[in-house]
C-alpha positions in Angstrom: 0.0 0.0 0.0 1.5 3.4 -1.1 1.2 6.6 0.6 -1.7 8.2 -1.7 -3.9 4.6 -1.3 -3.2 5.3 2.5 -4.6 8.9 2.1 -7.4 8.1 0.0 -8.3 5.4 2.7 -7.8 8.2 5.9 -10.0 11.0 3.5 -12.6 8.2 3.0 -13.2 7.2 6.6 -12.9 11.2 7.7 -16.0 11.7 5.5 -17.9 8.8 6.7 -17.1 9.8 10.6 -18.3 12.8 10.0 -21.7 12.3 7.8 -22.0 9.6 10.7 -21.5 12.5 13.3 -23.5 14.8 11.5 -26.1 12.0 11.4 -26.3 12.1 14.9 -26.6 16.0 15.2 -29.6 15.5 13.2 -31.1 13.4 16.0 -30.1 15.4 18.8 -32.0 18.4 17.1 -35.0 16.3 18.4 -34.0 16.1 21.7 -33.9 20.0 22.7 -33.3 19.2 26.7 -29.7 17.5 25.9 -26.5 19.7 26.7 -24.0 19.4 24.3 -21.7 20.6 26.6 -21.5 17.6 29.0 -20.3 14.3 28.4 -20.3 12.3 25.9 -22.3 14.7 23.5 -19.7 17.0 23.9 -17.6 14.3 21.5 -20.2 15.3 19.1 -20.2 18.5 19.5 -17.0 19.7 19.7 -15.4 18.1 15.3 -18.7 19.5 14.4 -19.8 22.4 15.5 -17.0 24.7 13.7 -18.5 23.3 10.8 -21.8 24.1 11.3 -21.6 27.8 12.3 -20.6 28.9 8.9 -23.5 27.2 7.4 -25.7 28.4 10.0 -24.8 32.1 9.3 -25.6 31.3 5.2 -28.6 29.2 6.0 -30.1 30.4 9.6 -32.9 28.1 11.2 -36.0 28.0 9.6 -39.1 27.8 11.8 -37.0 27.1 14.6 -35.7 24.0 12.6 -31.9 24.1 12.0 -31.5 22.1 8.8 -27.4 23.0 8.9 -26.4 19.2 10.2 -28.9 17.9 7.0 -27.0 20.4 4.8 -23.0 18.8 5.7 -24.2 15.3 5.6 -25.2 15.7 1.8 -21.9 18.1 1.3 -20.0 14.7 3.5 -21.4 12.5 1.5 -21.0 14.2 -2.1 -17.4 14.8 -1.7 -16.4 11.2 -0.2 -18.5 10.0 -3.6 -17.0 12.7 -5.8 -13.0 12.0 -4.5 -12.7 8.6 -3.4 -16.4 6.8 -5.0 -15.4 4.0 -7.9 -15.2 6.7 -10.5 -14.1 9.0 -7.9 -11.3 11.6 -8.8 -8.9 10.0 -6.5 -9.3 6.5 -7.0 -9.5 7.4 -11.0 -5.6 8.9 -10.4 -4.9 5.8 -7.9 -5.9 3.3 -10.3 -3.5 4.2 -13.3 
């Protein structure tokens, strides 16, 4: 294994932790009562949230509704298919 499969294999599983921790912002927007600050939310919380302020200020809650966690998880999820998917940009370079 060569150092760009390894990096291709790192970016991968980056983007599926985070669409899986974005994931689970989307279900703690349901729960209103849990502090994010305590443990083990704050786990959640704290490789998210920087991420989820700039989208916020773009696209501010609507209805009360923050739809910011539903926006990353299909930005997540387009890139890991775009960069490392079968006919992904990186494993279309990795494979020549």
């Amino acid at each position: 294994m060569n150092i760009a499969s390894i990096g291709s294999l790192a970016l991968g599983l980056l983007l599926g932790l985070m669409t899986f921790l974005f994931i689970i912002r989307i279900v703690l927007t349901w729960y209103p009562q849990v502090e994010l600050n305590r443990f083990p939310w704050r786990l959640i919380a704290l490789p998210t949230e920087p991420l989820l302020i700039p989208v916020r200020q773009v696209i501010p809650p609507v209805g009360g509704v923050d739809i910011s966690p539903i926006i990353l998880v299909g930005i997540c999820s387009l890139l890991r298919e775009f960069l490392i998917g079968q006919q992904g940009l990186i494993t279309m370079a990795l494979s020549r």
